[in-house]
LOPA-623443 format. One record per residue (C-alpha): chain; x, y, z. Coordinates in pm, whole numbers. Layout:
REM residues N
@chaine: A u: X v: Y w: Z
...
END
This chain:
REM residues 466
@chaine: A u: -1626 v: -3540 w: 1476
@chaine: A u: -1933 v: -3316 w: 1477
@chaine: A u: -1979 v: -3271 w: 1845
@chaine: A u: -1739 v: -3099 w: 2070
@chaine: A u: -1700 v: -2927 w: 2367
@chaine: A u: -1618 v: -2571 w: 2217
@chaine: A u: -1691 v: -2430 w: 1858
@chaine: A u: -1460 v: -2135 w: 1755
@chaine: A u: -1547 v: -1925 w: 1434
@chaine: A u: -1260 v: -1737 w: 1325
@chaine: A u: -870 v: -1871 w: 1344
@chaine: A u: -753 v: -1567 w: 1339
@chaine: A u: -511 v: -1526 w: 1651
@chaine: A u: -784 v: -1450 w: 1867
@chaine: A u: -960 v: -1768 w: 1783
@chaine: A u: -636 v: -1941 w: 1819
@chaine: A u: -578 v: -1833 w: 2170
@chaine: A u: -938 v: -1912 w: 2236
@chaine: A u: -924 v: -2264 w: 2113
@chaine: A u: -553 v: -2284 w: 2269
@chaine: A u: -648 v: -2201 w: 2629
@chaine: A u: -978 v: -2433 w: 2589
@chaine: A u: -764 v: -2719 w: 2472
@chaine: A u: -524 v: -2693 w: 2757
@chaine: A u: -792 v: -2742 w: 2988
@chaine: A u: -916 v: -3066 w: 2899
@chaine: A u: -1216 v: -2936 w: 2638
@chaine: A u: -1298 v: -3110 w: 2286
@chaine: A u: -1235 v: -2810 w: 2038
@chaine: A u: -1315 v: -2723 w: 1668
@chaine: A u: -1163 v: -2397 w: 1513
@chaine: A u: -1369 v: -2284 w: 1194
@chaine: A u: -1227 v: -2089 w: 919
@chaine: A u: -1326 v: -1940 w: 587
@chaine: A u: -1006 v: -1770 w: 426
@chaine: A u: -655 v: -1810 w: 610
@chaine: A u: -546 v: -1941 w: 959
@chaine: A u: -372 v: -1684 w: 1129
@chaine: A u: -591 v: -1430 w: 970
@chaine: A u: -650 v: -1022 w: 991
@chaine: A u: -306 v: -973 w: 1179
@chaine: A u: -101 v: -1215 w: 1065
@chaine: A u: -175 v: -1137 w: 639
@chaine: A u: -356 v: -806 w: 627
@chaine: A u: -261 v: -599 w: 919
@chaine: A u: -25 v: -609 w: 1204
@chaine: A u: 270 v: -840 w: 1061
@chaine: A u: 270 v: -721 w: 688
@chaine: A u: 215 v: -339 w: 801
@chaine: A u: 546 v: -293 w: 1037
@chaine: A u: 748 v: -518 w: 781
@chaine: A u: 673 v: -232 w: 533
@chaine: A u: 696 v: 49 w: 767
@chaine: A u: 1032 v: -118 w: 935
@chaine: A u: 1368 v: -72 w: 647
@chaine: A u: 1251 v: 264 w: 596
@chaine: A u: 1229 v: 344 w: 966
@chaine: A u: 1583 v: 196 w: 968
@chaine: A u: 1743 v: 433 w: 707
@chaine: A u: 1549 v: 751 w: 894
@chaine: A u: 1692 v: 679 w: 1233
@chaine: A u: 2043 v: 624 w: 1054
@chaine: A u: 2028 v: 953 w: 868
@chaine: A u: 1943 v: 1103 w: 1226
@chaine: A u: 2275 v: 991 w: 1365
@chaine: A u: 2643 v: 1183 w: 1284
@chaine: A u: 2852 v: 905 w: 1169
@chaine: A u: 2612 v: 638 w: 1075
@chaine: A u: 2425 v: 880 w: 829
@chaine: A u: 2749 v: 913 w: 650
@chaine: A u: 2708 v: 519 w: 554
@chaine: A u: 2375 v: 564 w: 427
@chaine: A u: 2457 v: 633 w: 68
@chaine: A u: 2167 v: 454 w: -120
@chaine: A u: 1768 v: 438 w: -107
@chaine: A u: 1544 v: 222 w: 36
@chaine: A u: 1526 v: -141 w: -192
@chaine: A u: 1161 v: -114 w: -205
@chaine: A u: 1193 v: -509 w: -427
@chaine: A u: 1388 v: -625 w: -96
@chaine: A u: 1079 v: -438 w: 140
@chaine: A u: 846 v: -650 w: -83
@chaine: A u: 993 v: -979 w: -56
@chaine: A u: 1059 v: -957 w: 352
@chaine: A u: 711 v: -837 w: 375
@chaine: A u: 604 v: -1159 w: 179
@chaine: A u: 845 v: -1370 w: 413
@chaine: A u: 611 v: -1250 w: 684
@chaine: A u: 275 v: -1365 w: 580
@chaine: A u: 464 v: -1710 w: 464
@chaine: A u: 342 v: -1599 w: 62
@chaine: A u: -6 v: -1603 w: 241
@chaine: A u: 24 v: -2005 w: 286
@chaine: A u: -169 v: -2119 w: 605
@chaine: A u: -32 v: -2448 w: 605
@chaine: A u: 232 v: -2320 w: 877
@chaine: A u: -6 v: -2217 w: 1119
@chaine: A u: -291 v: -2511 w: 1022
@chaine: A u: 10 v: -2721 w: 1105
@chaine: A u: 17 v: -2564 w: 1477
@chaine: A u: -363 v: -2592 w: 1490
@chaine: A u: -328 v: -2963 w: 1425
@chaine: A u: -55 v: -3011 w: 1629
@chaine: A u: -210 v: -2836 w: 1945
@chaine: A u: -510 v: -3096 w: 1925
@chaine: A u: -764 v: -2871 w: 1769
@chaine: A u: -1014 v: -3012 w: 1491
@chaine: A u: -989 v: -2735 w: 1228
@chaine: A u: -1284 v: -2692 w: 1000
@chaine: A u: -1265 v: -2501 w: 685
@chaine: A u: -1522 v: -2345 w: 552
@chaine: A u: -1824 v: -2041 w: 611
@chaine: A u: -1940 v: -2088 w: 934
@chaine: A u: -2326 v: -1988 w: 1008
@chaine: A u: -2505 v: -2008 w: 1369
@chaine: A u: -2805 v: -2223 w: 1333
@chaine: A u: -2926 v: -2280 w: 1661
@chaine: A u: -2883 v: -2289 w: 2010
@chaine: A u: -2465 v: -2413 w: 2034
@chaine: A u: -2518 v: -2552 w: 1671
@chaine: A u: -2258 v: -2427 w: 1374
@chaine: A u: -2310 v: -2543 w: 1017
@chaine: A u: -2038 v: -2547 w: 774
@chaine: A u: -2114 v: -2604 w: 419
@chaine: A u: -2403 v: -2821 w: 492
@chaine: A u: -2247 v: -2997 w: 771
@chaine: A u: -2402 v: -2942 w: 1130
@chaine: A u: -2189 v: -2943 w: 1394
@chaine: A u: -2249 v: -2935 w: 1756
@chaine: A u: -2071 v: -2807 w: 2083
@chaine: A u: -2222 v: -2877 w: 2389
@chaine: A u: -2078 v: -2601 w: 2637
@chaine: A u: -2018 v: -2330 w: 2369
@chaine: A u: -1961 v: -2146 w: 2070
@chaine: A u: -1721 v: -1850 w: 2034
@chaine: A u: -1790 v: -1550 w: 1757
@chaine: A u: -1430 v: -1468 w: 1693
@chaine: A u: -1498 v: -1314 w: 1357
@chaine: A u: -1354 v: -970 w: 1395
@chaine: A u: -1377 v: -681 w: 1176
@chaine: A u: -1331 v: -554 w: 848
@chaine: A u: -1281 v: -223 w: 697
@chaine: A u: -1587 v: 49 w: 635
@chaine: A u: -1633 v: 204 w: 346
@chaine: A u: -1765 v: 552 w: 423
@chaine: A u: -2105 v: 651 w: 207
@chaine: A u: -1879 v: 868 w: -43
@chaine: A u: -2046 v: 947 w: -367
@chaine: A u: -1853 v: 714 w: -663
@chaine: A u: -1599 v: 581 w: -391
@chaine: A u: -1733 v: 179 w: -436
@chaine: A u: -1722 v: 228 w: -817
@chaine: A u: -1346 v: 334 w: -788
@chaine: A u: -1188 v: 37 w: -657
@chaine: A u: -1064 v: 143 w: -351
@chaine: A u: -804 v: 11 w: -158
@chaine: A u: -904 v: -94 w: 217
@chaine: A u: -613 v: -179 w: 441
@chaine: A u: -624 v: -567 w: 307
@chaine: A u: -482 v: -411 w: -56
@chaine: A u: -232 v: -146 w: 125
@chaine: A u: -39 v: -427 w: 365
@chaine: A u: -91 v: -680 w: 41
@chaine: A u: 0 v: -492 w: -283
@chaine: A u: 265 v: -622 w: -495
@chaine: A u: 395 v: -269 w: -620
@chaine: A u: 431 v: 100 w: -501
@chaine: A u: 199 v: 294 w: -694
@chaine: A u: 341 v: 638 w: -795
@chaine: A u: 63 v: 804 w: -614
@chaine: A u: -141 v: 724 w: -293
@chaine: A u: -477 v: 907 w: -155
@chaine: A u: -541 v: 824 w: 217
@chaine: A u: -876 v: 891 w: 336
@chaine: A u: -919 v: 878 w: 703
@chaine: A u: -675 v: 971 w: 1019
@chaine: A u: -650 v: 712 w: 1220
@chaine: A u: -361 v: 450 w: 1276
@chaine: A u: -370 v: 248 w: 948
@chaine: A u: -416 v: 600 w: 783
@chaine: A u: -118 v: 766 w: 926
@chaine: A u: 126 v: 404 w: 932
@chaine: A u: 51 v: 358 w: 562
@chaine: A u: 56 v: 685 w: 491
@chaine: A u: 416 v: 648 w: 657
@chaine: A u: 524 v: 375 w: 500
@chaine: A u: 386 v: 451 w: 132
@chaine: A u: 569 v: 783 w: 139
@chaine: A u: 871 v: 593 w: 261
@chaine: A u: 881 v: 368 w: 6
@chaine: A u: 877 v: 627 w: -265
@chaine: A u: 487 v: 727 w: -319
@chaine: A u: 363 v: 1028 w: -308
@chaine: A u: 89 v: 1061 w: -79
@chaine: A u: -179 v: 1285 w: 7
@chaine: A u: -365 v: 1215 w: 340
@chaine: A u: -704 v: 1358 w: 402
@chaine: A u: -838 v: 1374 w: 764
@chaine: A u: -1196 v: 1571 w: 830
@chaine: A u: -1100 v: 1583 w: 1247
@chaine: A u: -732 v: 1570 w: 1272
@chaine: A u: -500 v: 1277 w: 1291
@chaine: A u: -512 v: 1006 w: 1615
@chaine: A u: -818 v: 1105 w: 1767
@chaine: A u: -886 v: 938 w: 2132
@chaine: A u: -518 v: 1006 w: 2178
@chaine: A u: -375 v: 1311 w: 2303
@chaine: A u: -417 v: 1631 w: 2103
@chaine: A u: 17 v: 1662 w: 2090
@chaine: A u: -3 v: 1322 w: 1930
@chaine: A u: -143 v: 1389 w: 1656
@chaine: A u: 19 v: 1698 w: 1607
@chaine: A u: 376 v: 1543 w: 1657
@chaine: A u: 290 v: 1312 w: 1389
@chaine: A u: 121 v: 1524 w: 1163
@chaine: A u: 483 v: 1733 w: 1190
@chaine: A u: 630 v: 1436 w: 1119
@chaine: A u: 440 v: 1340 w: 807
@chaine: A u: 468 v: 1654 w: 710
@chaine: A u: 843 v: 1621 w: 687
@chaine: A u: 856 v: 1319 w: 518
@chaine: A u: 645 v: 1498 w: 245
@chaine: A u: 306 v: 1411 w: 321
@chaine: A u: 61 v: 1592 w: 148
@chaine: A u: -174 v: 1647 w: 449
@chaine: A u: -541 v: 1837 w: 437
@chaine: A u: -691 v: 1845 w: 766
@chaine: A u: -1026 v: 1989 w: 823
@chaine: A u: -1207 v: 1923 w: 497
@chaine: A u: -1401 v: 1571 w: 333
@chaine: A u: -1446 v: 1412 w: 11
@chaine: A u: -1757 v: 1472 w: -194
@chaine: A u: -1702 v: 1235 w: -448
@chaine: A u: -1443 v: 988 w: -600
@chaine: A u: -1399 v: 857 w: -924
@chaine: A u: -1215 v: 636 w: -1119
@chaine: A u: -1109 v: 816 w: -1460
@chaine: A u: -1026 v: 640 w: -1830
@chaine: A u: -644 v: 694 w: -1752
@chaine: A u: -715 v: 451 w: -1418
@chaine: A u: -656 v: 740 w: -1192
@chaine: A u: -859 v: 804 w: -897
@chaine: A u: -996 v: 1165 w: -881
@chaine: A u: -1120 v: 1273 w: -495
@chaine: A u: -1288 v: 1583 w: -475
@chaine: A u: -1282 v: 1794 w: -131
@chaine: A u: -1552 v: 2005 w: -12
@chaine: A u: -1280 v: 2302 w: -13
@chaine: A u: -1338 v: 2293 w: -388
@chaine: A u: -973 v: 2092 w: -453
@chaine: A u: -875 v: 1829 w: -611
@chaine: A u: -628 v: 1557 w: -592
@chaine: A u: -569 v: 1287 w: -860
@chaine: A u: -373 v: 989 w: -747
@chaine: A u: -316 v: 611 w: -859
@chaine: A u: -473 v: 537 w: -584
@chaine: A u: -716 v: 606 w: -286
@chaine: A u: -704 v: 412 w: 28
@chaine: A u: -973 v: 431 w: 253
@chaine: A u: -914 v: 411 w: 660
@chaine: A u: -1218 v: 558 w: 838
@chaine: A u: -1311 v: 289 w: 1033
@chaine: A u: -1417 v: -57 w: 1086
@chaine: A u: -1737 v: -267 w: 1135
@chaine: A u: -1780 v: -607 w: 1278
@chaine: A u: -1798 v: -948 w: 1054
@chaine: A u: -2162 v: -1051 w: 1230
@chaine: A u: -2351 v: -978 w: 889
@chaine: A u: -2393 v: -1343 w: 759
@chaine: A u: -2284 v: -1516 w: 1069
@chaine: A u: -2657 v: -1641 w: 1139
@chaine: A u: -2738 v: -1447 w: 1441
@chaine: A u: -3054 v: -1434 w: 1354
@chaine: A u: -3164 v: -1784 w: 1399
@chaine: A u: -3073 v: -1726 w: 1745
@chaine: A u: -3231 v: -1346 w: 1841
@chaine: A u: -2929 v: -1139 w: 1801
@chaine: A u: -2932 v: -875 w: 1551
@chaine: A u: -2660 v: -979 w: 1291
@chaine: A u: -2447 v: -702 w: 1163
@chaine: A u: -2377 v: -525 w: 1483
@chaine: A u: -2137 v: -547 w: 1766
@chaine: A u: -2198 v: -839 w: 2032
@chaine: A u: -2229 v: -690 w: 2331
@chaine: A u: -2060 v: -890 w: 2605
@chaine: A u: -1982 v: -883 w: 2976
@chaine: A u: -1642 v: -896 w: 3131
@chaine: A u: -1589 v: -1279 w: 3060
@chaine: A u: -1665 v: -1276 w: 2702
@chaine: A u: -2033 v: -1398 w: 2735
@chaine: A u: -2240 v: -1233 w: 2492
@chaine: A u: -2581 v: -1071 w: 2665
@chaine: A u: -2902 v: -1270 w: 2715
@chaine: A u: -2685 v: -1629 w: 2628
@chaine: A u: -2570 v: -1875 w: 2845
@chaine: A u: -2307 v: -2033 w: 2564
@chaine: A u: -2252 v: -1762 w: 2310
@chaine: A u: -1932 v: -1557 w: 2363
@chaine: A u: -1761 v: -1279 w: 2149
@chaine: A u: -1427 v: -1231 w: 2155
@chaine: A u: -1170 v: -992 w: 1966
@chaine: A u: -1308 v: -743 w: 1728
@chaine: A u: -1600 v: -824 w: 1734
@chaine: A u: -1701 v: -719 w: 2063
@chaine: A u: -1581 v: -379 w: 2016
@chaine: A u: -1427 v: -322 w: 2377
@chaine: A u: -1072 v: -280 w: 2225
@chaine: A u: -1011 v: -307 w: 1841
@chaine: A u: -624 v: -438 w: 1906
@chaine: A u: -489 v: -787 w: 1809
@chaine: A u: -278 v: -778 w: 2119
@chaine: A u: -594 v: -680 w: 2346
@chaine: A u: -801 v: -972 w: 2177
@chaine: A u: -579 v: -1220 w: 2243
@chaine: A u: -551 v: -1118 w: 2619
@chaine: A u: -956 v: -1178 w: 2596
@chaine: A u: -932 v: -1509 w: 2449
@chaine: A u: -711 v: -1638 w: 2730
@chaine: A u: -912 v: -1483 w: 2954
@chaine: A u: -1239 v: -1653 w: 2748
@chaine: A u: -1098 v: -2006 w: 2706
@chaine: A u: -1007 v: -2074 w: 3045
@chaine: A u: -1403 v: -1940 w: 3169
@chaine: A u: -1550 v: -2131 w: 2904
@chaine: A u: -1322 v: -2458 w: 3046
@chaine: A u: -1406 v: -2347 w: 3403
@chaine: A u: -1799 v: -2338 w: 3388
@chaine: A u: -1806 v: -2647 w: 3140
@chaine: A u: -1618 v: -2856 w: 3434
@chaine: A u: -1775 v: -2685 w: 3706
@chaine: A u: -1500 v: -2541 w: 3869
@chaine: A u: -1466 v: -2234 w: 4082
@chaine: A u: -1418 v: -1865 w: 3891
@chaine: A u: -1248 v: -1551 w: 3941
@chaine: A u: -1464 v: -1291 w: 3801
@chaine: A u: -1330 v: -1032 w: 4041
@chaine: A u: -1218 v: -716 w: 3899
@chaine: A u: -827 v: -854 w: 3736
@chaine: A u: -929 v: -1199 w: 3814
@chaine: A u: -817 v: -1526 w: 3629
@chaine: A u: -1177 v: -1508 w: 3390
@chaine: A u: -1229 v: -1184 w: 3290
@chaine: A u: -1069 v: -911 w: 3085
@chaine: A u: -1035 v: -630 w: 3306
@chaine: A u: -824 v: -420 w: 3112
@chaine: A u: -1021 v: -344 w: 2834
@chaine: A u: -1190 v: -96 w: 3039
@chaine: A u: -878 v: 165 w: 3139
@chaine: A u: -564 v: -11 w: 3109
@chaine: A u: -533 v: -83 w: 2686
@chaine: A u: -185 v: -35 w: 2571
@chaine: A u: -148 v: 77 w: 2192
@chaine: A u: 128 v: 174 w: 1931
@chaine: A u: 137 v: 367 w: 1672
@chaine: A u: 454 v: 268 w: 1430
@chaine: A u: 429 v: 643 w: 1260
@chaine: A u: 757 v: 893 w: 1253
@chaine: A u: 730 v: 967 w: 1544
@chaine: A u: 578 v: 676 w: 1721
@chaine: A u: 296 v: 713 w: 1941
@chaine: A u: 257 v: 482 w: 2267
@chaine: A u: -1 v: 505 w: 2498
@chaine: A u: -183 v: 297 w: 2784
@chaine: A u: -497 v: 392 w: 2995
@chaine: A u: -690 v: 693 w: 2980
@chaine: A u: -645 v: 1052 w: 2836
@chaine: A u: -649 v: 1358 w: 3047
@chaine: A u: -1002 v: 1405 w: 2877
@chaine: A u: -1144 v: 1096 w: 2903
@chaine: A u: -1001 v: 1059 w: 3284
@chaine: A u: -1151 v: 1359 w: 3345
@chaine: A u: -1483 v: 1239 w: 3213
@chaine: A u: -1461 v: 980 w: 3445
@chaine: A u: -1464 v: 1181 w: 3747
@chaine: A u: -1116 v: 1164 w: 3833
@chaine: A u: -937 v: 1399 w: 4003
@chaine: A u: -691 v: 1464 w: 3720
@chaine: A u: -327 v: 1595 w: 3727
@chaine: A u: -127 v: 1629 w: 3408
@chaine: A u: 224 v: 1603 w: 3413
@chaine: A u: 429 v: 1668 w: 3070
@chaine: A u: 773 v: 1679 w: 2988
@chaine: A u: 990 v: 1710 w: 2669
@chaine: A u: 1132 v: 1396 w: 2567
@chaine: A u: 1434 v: 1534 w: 2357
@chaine: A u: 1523 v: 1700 w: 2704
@chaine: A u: 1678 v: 1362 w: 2855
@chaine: A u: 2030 v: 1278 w: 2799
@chaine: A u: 1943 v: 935 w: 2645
@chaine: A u: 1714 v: 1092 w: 2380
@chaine: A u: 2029 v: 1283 w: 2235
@chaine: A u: 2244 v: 999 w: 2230
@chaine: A u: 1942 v: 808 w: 2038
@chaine: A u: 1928 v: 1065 w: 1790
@chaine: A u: 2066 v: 1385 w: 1644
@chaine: A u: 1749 v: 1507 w: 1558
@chaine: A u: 1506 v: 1382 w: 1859
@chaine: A u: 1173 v: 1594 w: 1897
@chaine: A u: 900 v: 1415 w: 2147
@chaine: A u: 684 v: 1470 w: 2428
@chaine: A u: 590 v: 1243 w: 2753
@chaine: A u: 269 v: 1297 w: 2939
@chaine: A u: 145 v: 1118 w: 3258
@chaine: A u: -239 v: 1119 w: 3383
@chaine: A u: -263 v: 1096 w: 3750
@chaine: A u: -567 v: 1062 w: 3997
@chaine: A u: -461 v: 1275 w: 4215
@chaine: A u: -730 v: 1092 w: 4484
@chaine: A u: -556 v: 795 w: 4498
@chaine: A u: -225 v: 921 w: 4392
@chaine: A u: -163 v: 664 w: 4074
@chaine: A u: -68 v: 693 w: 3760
@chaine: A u: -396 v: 601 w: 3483
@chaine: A u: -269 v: 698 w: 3192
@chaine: A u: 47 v: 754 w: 3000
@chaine: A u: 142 v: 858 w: 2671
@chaine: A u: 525 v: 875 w: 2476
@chaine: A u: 589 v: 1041 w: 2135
@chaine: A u: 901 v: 1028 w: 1997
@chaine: A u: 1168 v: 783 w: 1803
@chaine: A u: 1090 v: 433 w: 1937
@chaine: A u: 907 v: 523 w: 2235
@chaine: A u: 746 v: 135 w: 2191
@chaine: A u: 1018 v: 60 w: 2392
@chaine: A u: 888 v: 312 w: 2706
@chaine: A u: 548 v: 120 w: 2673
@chaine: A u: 536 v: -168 w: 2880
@chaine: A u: 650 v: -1 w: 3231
@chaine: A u: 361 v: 253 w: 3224
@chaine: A u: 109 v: -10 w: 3120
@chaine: A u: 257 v: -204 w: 3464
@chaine: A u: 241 v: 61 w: 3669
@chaine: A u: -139 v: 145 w: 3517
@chaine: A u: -281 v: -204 w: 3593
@chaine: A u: -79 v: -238 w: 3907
@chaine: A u: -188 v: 99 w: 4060
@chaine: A u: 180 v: 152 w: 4158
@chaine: A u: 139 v: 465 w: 4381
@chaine: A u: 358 v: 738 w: 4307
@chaine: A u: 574 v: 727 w: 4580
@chaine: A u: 659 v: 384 w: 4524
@chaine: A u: 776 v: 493 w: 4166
@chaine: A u: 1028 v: 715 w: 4258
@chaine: A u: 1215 v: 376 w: 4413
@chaine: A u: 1210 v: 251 w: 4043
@chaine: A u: 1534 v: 383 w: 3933
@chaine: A u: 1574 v: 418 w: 3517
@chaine: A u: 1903 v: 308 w: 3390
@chaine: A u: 2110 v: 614 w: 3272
@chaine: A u: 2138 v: 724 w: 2959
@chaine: A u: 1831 v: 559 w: 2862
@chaine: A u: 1535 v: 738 w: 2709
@chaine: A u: 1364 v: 562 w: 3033
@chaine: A u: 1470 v: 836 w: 3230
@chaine: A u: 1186 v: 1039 w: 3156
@chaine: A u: 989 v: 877 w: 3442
@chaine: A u: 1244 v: 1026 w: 3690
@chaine: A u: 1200 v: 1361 w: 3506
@chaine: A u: 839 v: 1314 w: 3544
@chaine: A u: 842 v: 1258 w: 3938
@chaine: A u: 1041 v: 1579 w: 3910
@chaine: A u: 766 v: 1771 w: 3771
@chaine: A u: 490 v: 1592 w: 3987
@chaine: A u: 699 v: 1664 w: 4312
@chaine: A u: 865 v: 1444 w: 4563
@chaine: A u: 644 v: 1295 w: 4816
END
């Protein structure tokens, strides 16, 4: 075929779900890909990153228990890490999840996709033609800051960091963000030594404690960490070093330098052009996907730059595939705000991990940014080592908890958990964010004892009984 209903470019899981939910509904649908099906998240970046961050999280929390730390007698196998890493990405074989593409009813097209027209996609010289829509699920790829030498010295992005096939003996990290501090985690963990370099701190757009519980935590693992200062130049040496010079004067030699400062979208040689979109930036789309000024282009994942998070793409591309099957067959929508066809919680209700030592998890907004809202803000923090259930989890437990509540309507709108596994704490504030449970319905839900959970009741304590 070379006519369908819906064209996706990009089967990366966001395309999938796109294509998926399209499918389901009834629609003809062709999923275009140049490298690997499943792509950033399921070979680069979310699946290969934990699997290396995971055995050696493992050993820490058994060390951090009396009695289990006694049968922790050996090191991390970092061969073993390697190979269950691999197990994860399949060896980086697609056929797996082209299988599932195949098997769902999707046409999958391989090749470099380029817009040439109005709801026209050509692949390698072969035009193809949807005649409700096309969907840019492209997503993004790593930046590589404008640092004197640094594209001479064959840096590492996060592609070579989640991918690599040995542990270097020395590690640079450049940048502060998540896949700065995870790898910068996990590369220490598995027997690097690693320097981290951060101009503005660690985790910013999180809570200030976060990144300073984590930068604690890095610190004790043996992270190297210079905060407050940038590169001025890189360069790779005769002895295949790399050699990254601060603007403090210092130096640091390592075998090599990642680089984690950011990312850009993949719209550079996607042919916006031939249809009045400026190629290389973000789309810019509304709250069902639909990219401004089109009537049949939509953006989704990445690439739209509302929420850089597989987990947050994907809940767009349900969200996109069934409006694209709804206004192809003329049915009714739901574009209300946390209706069926649009993607409401990108705006204040994003959930996000960080798998560092300690982890970070956090939904909604900040006291800051709530407060630049307009919001009539009340912080309430507690000490998660403080609750029974955080002793019991570990010997050595050190965290924080930290609600944001507009105090107008008397709701929780943000939340944020540091501390050993505090993933697990995750999902009950993100419900109570995007439900708007008040707070006086919340002390009714009763945490399990001795759980970690408990914090929320210790919370209500500090915010006050109704």
């Amino acid at each position: 075929m070379t006519t369908y209903d819906l064209i996706v470019i990009g089967a990366g899981a966001v395309g999938e779900n796109v294509a998926d939910y399209a499918k389901r509904k009834g629609l003809s649908v062709a999923l275009v890909e140049g490298e690997l099906v499943g792509g950033e998240c399921s070979y680069w970046a979310c699946m290969p990153s934990k699997a290396l961050l995971r055995s050696t999280a493992v050993v820490r929390a058994a060390r951090a228990v009396d009695g289990a730390a006694q049968a922790v007698t050996g090191d991390v196998d970092v061969a073993a890490v390697l190979r269950r890493r691999d197990s994860f990405t399949s060896g980086w074989d697609d056929s797996g999840q082209a299988d599932w593409v195949s098997g769902a009813g999707i046409d999958l097209i391989r090749g470099h996709a380029t817009i040439t027209g109005v709801k026209e996609v050509t692949v390698d010289g072969v035009v193809h033609t949807a005649t409700h829509a096309v969907v840019a699920a492209t997503g993004s790829t790593a930046l590589l800051p404008d640092i004197p030498g640094l594209a001479g010295a064959r840096p590492w992005t996060s592609r070579e960091a989640t991918s690599a096939k040995s542990i270097p003996q020395s590690l640079v990290v450049i940048g502060g963000g998540v896949v700065a501090t995870e790898m910068a985690t996990a590369y220490q963990g598995l027997g690097a030594t690693v320097s981290l370099i951060a101009r503005s701190g660690l985790l910013g757009g999180q809570e200030p404690f976060a990144g300073e519980l984590v930068g604690d935590g890095l610190r004790e693992l043996g992270v190297d960490l210079r905060l407050g200062v940038s590169p001025t130049s890189v360069v790779r040496t005769e002895h295949d070093t790399v050699e990254v010079t601060l603007d403090d004067g210092s130096t640091i030699v390592a075998d090599e330098v990642l680089v984690a400062t950011g990312r850009v979208p993949r719209t550079s040689d996607l042919g916006l052009e031939n249809v009045g979109i400026e190629p290389g930036d973000w789309l810019q789309v509304d709250d069902t996907l639909l990219v401004h000024g089109t009537d049949w282009l939509y953006g989704v994942g990445d690439v739209n730059h509302r929420a850089l998070l597989t987990h947050q793409g994907k809940y767009q591309a349900r969200a996109a595939g069934e409006v694209i099957a709804a206004r192809a067959q003329g049915t009714e929508l739901s574009t209300a705000p946390w209706g069926t066809h649009v993607a409401t919680a990108d705006d204040a209700a994003v959930p996000q991990v960080t798998f560092t030592d300690p982890e970070v998890a956090s939904v909604g907004l900040t006291a800051e940014a709530a407060g630049r809202r307009g919001l009539d803000v009340r912080v309430v923090d507690y000490d998660l080592a403080s609750v029974a259930g955080s002793a019991l989890h570990s010997d050595s437990y050190k965290g924080r908890a930290r609600l944001v509540v507009d105090e107008s309507r008397k709701v929780v709108v943000g939340a944020t958990f540091v501390g050993p596994d505090v993933s697990d704490l995750l999902h009950a504030a993100t419900i109570a964010v995007v439900g708007e449970v008040p707070i006086d319905r919340l002390w009714h839900a009763v945490p399990s004892y001795p759980t970690v959970s408990e914090v929320w009741l210790r919370l209500l304590d500090v915010y006050g009984r109704p």
